[in-house]
Every structure is written in C-alpha cells, then in structure tokens.
C-alpha positions in Angstrom: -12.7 -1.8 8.9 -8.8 -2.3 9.1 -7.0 -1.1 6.3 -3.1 -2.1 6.4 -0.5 0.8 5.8 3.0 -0.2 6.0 3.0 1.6 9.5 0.8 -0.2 10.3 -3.2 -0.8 10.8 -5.4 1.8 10.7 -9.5 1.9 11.0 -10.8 2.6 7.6 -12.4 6.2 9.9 -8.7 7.3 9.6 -8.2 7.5 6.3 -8.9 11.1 5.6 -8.4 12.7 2.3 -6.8 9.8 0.0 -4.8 10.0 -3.5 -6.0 6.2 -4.4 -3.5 6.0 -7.0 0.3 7.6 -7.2 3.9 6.1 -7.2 6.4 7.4 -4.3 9.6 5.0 -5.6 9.5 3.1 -8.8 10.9 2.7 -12.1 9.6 2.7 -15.1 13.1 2.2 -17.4 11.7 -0.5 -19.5 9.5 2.3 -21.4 13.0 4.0 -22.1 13.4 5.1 -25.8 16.1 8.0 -27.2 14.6 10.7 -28.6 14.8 10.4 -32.7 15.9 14.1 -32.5 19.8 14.3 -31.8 19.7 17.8 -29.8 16.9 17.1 -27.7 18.1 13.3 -26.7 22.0 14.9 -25.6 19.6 17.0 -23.7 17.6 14.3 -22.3 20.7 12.1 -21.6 21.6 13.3 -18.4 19.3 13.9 -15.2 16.2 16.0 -16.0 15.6 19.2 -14.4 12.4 21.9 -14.0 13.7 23.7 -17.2 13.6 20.3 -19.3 10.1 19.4 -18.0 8.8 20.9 -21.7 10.5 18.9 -23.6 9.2 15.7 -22.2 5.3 16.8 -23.0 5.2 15.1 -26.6 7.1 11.8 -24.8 7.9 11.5 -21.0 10.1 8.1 -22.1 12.6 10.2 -23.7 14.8 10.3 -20.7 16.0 7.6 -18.9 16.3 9.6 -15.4 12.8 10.6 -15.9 11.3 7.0 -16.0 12.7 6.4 -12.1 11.1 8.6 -9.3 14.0 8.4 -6.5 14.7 11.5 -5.4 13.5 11.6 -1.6 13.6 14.7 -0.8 11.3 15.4 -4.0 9.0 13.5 -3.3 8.9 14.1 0.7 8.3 17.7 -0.6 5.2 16.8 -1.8 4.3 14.3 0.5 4.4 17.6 2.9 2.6 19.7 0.7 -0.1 17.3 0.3 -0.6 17.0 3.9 -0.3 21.2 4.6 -3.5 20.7 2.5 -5.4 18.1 4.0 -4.1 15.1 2.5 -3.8 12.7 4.3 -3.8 8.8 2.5 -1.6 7.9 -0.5 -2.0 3.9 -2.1 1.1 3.3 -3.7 -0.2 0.8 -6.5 3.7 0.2 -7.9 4.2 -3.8 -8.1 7.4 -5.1 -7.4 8.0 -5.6 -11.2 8.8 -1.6 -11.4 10.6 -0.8 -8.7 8.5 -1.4 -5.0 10.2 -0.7 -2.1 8.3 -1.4 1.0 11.3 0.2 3.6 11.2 3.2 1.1 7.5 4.0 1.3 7.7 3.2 5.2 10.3 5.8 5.8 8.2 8.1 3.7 5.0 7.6 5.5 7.3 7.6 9.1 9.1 10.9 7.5 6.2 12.8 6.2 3.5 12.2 8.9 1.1 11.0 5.6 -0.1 7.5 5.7 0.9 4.8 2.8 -0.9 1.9 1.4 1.0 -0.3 -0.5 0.2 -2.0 -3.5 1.2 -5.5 -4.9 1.1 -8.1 -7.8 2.2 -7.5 -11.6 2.1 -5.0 -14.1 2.4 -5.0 -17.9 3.9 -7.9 -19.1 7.0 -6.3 -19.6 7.5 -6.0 -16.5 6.8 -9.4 -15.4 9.0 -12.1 -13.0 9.7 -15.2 -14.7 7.2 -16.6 -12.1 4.7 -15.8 -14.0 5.0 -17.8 -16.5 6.2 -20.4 -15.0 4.1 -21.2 -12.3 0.1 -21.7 -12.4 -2.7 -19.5 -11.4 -3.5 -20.8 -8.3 0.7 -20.6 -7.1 0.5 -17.1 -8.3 -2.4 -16.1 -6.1 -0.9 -18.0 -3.1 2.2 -15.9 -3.4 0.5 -13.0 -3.5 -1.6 -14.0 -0.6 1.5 -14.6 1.0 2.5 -11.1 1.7 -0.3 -10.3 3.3 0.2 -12.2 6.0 4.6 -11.4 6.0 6.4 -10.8 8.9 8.9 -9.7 6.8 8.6 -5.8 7.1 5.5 -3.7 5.7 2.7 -5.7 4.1 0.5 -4.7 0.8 -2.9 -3.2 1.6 -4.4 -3.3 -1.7 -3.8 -5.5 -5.1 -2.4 -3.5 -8.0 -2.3 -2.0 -10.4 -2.6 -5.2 -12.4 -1.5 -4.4 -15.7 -3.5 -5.0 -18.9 -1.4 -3.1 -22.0 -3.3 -2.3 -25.0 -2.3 -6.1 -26.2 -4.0 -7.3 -23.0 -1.7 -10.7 -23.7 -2.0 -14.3 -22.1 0.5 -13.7 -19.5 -1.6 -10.2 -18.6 -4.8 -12.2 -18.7 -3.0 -15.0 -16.4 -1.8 -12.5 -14.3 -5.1 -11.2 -13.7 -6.5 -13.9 -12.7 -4.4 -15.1 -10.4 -4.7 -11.5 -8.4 -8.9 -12.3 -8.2 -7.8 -15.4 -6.9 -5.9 -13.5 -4.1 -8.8 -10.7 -3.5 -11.3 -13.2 -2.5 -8.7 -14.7 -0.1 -7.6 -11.2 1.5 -10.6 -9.2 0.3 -8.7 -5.8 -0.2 -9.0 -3.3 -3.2 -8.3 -4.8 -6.6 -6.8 -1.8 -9.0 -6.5 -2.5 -12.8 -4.1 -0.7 -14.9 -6.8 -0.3 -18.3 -4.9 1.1 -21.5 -7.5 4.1 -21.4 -7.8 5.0 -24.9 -8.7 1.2 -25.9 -12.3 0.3 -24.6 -11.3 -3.0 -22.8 -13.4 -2.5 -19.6 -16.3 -4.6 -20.4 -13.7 -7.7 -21.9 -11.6 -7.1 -18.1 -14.9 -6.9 -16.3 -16.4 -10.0 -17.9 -13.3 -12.3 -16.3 -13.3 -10.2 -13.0 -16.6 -10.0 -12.2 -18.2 -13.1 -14.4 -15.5 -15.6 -14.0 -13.6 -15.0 -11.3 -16.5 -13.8 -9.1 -14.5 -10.7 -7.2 -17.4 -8.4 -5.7 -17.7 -5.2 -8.3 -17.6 -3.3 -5.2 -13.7 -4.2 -4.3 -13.0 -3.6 -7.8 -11.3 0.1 -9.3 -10.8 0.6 -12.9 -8.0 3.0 -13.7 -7.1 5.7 -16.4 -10.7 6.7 -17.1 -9.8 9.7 -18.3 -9.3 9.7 -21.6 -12.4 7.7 -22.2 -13.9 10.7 -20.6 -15.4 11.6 -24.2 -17.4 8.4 -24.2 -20.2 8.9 -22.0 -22.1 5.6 -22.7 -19.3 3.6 -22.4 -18.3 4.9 -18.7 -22.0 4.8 -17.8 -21.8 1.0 -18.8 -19.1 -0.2 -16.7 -20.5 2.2 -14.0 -23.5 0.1 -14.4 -21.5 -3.3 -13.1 -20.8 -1.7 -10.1 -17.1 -1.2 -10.4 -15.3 2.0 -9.4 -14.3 4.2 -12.1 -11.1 5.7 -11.5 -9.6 9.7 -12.8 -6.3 9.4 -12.4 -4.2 11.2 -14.9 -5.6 14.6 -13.4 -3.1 17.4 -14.9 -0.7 15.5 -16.6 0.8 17.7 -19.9 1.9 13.8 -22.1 1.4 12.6 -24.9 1.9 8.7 -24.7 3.7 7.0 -28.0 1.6 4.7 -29.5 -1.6 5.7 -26.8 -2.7 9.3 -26.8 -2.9 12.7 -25.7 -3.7 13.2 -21.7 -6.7 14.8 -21.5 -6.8 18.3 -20.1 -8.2 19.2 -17.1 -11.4 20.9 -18.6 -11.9 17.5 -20.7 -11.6 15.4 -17.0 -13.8 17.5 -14.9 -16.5 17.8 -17.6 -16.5 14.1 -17.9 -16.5 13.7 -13.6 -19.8 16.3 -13.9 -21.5 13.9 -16.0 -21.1 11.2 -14.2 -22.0 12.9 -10.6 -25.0 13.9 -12.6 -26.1 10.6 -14.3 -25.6 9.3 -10.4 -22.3 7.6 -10.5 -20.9 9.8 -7.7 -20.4 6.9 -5.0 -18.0 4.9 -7.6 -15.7 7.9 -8.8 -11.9 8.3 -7.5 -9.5 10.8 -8.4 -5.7 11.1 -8.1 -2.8 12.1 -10.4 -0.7 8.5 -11.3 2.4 10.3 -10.3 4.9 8.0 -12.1 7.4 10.1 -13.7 10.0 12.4 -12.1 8.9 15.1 -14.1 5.5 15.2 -12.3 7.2 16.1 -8.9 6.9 19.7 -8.4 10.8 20.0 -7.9 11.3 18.5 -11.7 8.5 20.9 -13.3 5.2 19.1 -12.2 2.4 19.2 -10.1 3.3 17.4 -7.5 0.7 15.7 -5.5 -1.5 18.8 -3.9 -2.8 19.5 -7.8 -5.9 17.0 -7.0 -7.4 18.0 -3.8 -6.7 21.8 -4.5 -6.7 23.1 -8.0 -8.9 19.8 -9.5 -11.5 20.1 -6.7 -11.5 23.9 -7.1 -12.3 23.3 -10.9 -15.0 20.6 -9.9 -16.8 23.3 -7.8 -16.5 26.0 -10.5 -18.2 24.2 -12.5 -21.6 23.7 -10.1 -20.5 20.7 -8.2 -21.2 20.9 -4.4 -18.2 21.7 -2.5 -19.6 18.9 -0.3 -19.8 16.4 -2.9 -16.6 16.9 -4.2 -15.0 16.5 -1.0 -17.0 13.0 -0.7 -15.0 12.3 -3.7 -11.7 11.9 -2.2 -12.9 11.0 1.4 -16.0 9.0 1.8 -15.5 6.9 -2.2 -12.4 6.1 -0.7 -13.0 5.2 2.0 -16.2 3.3 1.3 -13.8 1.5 -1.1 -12.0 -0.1 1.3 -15.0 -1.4 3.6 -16.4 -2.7 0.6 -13.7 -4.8 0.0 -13.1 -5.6 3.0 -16.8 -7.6 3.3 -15.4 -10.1 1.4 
C-alpha cells in the first residue's frame, strides 16, 4: 500500500516506527491569552526559554512565542533524536488553518533523514477559512480532494486533525463532514481532534461512521487520554472499530477551561487495559507536540519521550516488549492499509 509523504511515495512496509500525531511548524496564536498575573505575563511577553518552561504548566497559552513552533533547528533536533532511536515516521496532522507549511515539513523530512506525512483540512472553528462557511459540503470535500492530486509541491497523506471543540459547533459539524466526503474519495487516514475530557465520541462516530459511511477502520480518534479513567466508555467506541488514539503522552498542562493532562502512570494504566480487554490492534500513541515548550531545547520532551521512556513504562508494567513495539509499528502501519482499501 502507498502512503504519500511529502518526499514522496513510500510502501506502507517502510514506515517503520511512526509518531501518528505531532506538529513540526504551526501556530496556534489564536489560543493566546495574557496571564492575569502581571510578573509572570512581563515574563511571558518575550520568547520563552527552558527556564520558563514551569511557568507555562498551569497554562501553555500564556505566551504568545510559545503558541508558534518555528524554530528549525529545535525541532530538527528532535527530529534527529527520534530517528538515533528508531523513529522513523512522523504525520503532521496541522491544517492549513494553524500554520501548515508543506516546503517546511519537506525540508525537514529532506534535512533530518525521517519521513513526513502531512495532514490536511480544518481545525476548530476558530481556526477556520471563510470557505467554510461559505461554500457547501460537497465544494469543501472537492477542495480537499484537490490536494491530493496537486502538482503544486508536497501533497497531504492523511485528513486531519478535524477539529471538534468542546462546543462541537455547526461549522465543526460541517467541516466534518465534508472531510468523510473526501476520505471515501482518497481513502487515506481520517484523524479527529475530540475535546478529550467531553465524551463526544459516540455523537462524532454516529455522523462518521452512520451517516457518512467512512470505514471505522480508516478512522483515528484523538486525545484519548484523559478519558483514560473511563474504561467503559473507551471499550465502547473501541467496539465500532475505530482507532483509539494516546497522544498527549508526557505533557506537564493544564488546559483553561478543559483539564489536567493526564500523567504518564494514568496513560499507560489506561493503554494496559485496553491491550488486555483486546483492543491492542486499534491503539496509537504519540505526544501532540504543538507547543514550543514541548521541544526539548525549550524545556520539553521532545519527540523520543514515546518510543523510549513511554514504551519503557509500558513494559514495566507486564506488557510484552513485543507488543508494545506493535503499537507504534504494525497499528500504524495497518492503519494506513486499512484506509487505503477504500
């Protein structure tokens, strides 16, 4: 199966270990607000550095410079470090909406010898082009499907994330409809942004799957994590078939008006019981590295945290090393031939 990377095609064989969900350029600006606290906003006014990474735990929107990543040489670091340990595949699910930029990602991918899948469509709704609402559902999806087929420098590989805010508004719910439109025309991944402390999987589920007929199988729910503590409700949407994607793996924020991220204890707990009520084939992990202060060089984690200190946790605590490599290999992987069915 071919999967496009904006090198290029590659055999779905040659994917290798893949982070199914990160950000290598974008910005996130429009989820900018000044800290209420005067000291720690003249602070924050300026760009960030590893010794401000603390004061950004309680809200990462606090600073402007920290809603952008565009520091190249940042993130090339970890591009680097990811591959000294394996990696191998990054999807870059960052719409145009906040900040894609296709010759960006292909001089990263060129640069750091890792391969890069892009991503495409629309976000929250704050993010939204005009087009949205202005043009129907079926001109949306044609757009979309459009780039696929674009001569005009690297192409998307996958659809997403397709934003659904804790709202989940008409333009969101337009949005995503015109997107299933477009996988069943170019029958790639479909990634949904979910507001994961809301339970709105079934209510997204029930217009992807049951009205707009995309296969479950192409289909990745995102920000699972901190619904980790709800068992029966992962287990549920596991049941339609979907894949149920971890992707907040180490991240210290709390999100205003959302939650706390879940700690990495909470996450790999909640991926154990899932390998063990036989979800294993449907899991992903990955880190949603969208801030600046998640790139090692600003204070974070970077993108090796996953496949080395994550899976390390996963096998502490009695998962087969085997199994857990199957988790960012083969689920990806399978992922994309799935989809690719049609």
């Amino acid at each position: 199966m071919i999967v496009r990377t904006v090198t290029g095609p590659v055999d779905s064989s040659e994917l290798g270990l893949v982070l199914p969900h990160e950000h290598l350029h974008n910005d996130a600006s429009v989820a900018y607000s000044e800290s209420p606290d005067p000291t720690v906003a003249q602070i924050l006014s300026g760009p960030i550095s590893a010794s401000d990474a603390w004061l950004l735990h309680d809200n990462p929107y606090h600073s402007a410079d920290n809603c952008r990543i565009d520091d190249a040489a940042a993130v090339l670091a970890d591009l680097k470090t990811f591959a000294d340990h394996g990696g191998t595949t990054v999807v870059d699910l960052t719409p145009p909406g906040i900040g894609r930029r296709p010759e960006i990602l292909e001089r990263y991918s060129r640069d750091s010898g890792v391969r890069v899948v892009m991503g495409s469509g629309w976000y929250l709704e704050a993010t939204h082009p005009a087009e949205v609402d202005s043009l129907s559902i079926d001109q949306l999806a044609s757009g979309l499907v459009a780039e696929f087929s674009s001569n005009n420098g690297p192409r998307p590989g996958v659809i997403g994330e397709i934003g659904v805010s804790p709202s989940f508004t008409a333009a969101e719910k337009k949005a995503l409809r015109a997107a299933c439109v477009a996988q069943r025309e170019v029958a790639v991944p479909l990634f949904v942004h979910l507001p994961g402390w809301q339970r709105r999987g079934h209510e997204v589920l029930d217009i992807v799957l049951e009205e707009m007929g995309v296969d479950p199988s192409a289909v990745v729910l995102c920000h699972m994590d901190p619904s980790g503590n709800d068992p029966d409700y992962q287990c549920a949407l596991g049941d339609r078939g979907v894949y149920l994607e971890f992707d907040m793996i180490g991240m210290p924020f709390e999100f205003p008006g959302e939650g706390q991220s879940p700690s990495p204890a909470d996450t790999a707990f909640a991926v154990a019981g899932l390998i063990g009520g036989g979800y294993r084939r449907q899991l992903l992990l990955s880190h949603d590295l969208f801030l600046k202060s998640m790139l090692r060089t600003f204070g974070g984690n970077g993108l090796a945290y996953v496949p080395v200190s994550f899976a390390a946790r996963l096998v502490r605590s009695g998962i087969d090393p085997q199994h857990v490599s199957s988790l960012m290999r083969d689920n990806p992987r399978s992922l994309f031939e799935s989809a690719g069915k049609g």
